[in-house]
MARBA-922243 format. One line per field, with one value per residue: residue in one letter; x negated, y, z of N, C-alpha, C in turn; residue number from 0. Coordinates in steps of 0.1 Angstrom, whole numbers, plus 2048, in hexadecimal, padded with zeros to 3 digits. Last residue first. Layout:
MARBA-922243
res [a / ...]
n.x [X / ...]
n.y [Y / ...]
n.z [Z / ...]
ca.x [X / ...]
ca.y [Y / ...]
ca.z [Z / ...]
c.x [X / ...]
c.y [Y / ...]
c.z [Z / ...]
n [NUM / ...]
This chain:
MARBA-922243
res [x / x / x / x / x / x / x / x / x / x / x / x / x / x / x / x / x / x / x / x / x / x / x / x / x / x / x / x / x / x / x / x / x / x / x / x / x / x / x / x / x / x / x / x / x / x / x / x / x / x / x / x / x / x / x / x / x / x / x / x / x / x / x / x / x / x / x / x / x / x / x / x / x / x / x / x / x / x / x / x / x / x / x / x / x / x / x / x / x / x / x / x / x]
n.x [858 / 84E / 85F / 873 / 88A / 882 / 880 / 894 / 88A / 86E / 85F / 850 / 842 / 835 / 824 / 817 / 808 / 7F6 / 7E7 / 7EB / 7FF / 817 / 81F / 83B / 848 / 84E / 858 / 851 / 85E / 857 / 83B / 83D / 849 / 837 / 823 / 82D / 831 / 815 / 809 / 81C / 813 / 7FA / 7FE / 80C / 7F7 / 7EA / 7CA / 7AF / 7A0 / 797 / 7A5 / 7BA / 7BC / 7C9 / 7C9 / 7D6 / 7F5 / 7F8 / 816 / 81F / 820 / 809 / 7FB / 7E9 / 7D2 / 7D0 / 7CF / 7C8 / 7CD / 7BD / 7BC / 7A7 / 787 / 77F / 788 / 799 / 7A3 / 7BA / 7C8 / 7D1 / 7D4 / 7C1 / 7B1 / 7A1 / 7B3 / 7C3 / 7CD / 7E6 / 7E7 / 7FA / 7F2 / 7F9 / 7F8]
n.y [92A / 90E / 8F5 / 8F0 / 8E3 / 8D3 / 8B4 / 8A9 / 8A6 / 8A0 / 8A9 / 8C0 / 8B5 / 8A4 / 8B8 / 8C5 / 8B2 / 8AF / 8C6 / 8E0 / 8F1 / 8F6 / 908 / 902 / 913 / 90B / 904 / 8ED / 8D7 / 8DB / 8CF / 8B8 / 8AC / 8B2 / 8A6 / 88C / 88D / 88C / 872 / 860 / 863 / 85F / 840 / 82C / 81B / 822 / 822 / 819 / 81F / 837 / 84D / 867 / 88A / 8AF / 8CD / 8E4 / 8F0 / 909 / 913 / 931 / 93C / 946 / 944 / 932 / 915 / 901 / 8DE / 8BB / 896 / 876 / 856 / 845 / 84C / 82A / 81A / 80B / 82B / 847 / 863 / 885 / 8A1 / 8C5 / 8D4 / 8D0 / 8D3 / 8C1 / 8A5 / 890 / 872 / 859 / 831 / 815 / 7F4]
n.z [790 / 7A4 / 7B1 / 7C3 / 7B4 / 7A3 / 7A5 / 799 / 77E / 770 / 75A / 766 / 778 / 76A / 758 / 76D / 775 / 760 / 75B / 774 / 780 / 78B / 7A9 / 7C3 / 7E3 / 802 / 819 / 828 / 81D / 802 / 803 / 809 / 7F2 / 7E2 / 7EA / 7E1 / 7C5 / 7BC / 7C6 / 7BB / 79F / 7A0 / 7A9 / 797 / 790 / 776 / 786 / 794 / 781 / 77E / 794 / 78E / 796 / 790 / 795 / 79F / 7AC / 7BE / 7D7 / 7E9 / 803 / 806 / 7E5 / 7D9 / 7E2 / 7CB / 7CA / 7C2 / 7C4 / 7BF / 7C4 / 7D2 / 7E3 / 7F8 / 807 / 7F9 / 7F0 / 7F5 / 7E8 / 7F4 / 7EB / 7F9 / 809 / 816 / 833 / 829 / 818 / 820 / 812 / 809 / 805 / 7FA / 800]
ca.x [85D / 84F / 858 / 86A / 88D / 880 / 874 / 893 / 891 / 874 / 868 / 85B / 84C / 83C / 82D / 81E / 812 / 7FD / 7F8 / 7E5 / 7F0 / 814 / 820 / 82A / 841 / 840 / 85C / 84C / 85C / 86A / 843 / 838 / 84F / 845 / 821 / 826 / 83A / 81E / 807 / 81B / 81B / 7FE / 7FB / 80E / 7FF / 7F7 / 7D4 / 7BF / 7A2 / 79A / 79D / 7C0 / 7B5 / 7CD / 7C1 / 7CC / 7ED / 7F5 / 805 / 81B / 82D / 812 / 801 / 7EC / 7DE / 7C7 / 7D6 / 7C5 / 7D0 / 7C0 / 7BD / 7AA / 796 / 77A / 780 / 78C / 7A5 / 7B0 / 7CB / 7C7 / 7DB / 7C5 / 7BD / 799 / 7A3 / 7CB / 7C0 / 7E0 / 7E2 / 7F4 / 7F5 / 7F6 / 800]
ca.y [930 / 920 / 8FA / 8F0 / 8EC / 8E0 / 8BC / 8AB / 8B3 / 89A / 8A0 / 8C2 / 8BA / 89E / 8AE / 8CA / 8B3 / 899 / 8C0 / 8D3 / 8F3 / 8E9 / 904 / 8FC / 90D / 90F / 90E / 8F6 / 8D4 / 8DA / 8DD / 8C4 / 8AE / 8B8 / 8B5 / 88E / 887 / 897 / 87E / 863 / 868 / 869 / 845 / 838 / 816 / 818 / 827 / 81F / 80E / 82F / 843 / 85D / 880 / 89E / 8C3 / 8E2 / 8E2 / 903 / 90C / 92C / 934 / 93C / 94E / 942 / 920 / 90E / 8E5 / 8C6 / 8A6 / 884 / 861 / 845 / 850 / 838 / 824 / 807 / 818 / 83C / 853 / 878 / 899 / 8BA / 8DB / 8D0 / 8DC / 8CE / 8AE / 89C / 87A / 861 / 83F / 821 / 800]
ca.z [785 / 7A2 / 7A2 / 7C7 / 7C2 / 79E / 7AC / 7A6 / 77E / 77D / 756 / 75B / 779 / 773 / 752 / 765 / 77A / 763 / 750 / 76E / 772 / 788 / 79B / 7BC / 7D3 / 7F9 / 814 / 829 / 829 / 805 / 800 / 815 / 800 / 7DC / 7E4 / 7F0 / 7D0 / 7BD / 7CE / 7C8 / 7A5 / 7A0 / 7B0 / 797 / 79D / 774 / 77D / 79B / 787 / 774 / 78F / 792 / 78E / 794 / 791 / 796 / 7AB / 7B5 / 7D6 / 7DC / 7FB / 811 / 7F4 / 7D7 / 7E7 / 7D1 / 7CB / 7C2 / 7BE / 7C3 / 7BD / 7C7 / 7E0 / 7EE / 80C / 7FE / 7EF / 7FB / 7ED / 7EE / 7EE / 7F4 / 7FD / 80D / 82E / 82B / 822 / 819 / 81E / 804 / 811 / 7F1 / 800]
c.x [858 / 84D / 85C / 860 / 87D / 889 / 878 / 889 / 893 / 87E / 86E / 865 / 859 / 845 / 836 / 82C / 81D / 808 / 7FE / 7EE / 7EC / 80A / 813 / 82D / 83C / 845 / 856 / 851 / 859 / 865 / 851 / 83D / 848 / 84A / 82B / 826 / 836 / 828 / 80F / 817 / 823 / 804 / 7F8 / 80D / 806 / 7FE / 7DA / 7C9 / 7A9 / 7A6 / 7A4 / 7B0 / 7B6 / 7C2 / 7C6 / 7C6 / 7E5 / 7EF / 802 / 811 / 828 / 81D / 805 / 7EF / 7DF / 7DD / 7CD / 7CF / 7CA / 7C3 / 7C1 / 7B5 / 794 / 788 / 77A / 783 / 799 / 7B1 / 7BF / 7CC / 7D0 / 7CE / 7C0 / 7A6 / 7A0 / 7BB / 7BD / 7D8 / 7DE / 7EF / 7F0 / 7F9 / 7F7]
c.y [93F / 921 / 905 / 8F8 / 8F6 / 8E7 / 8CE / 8B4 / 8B4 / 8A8 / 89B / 8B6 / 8C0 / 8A8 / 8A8 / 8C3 / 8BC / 8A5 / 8B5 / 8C9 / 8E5 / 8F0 / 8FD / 901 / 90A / 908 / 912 / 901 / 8E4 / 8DD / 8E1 / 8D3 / 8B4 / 8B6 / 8B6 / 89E / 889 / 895 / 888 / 86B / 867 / 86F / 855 / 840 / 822 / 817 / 81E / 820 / 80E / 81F / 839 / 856 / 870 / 896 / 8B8 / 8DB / 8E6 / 8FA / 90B / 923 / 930 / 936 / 944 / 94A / 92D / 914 / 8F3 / 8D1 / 8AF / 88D / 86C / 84C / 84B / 83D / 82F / 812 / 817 / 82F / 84C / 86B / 891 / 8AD / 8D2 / 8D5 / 8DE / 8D9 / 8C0 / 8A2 / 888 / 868 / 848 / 82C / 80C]
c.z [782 / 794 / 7A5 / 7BF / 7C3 / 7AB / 7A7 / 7AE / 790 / 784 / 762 / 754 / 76E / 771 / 75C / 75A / 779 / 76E / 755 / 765 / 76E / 77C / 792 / 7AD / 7CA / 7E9 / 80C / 821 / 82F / 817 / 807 / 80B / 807 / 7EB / 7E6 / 7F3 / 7DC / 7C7 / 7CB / 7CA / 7B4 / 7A1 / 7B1 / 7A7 / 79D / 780 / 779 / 795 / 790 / 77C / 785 / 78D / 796 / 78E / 796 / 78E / 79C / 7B0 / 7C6 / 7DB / 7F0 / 80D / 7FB / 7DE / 7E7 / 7D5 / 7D1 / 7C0 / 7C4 / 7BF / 7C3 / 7BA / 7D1 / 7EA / 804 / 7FD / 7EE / 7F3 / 7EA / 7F1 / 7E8 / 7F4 / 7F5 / 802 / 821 / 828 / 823 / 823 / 816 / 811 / 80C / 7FF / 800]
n [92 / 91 / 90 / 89 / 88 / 87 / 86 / 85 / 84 / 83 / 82 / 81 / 80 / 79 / 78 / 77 / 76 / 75 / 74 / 73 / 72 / 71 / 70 / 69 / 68 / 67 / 66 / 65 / 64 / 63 / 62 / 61 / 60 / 59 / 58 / 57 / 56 / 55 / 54 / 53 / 52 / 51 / 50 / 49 / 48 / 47 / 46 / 45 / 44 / 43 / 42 / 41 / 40 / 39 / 38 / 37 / 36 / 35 / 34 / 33 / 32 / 31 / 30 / 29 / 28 / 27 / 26 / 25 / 24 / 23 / 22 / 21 / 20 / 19 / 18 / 17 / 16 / 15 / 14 / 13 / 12 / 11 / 10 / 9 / 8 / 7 / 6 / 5 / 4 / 3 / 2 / 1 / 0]
């Protein structure tokens, strides 16, 4: 089983295996209400467990959680969100 953790210092969502990460997002915080995800990268030998999209899905609830929302630079979440119409409470327009 796949645990996302977000590392709030490093401004990040990650998932571990066997002790190395195996995928991560990236986010720079604009304002207190605005995050932006930069960068997603799933390891070769991680990919297909849609472990990307866990981490958006992890993003999208601390958001909702907090009052904060995201807009999506990076295309793997750019694309999520533009094809996952649940997440547009959240998408800054």
């Amino acid at each position: 089983m796949h645990i996302v953790e977000h590392d709030t210092a490093n401004k990040r969502f990650l998932i571990r295996d066997n002790g190395g990460i195996a995928a991560v997002m990236t986010y720079v915080i604009s304002s207190p209400e605005l995050y932006i995800i930069d960068h997603t990268l799933v390891e070769d030998a991680s990919r297909g467990q849609g472990l990307g999209d866990k981490l958006i899905k992890a993003m999208v609830e601390y958001a909702r959680e907090n009052g904060i929302k995201i807009l999506p630079l990076c295309p793997f979440a750019k694309g999520r969100f533009e094809r996952i119409s649940e997440y547009s409470d959240v998408l800054h327009r």
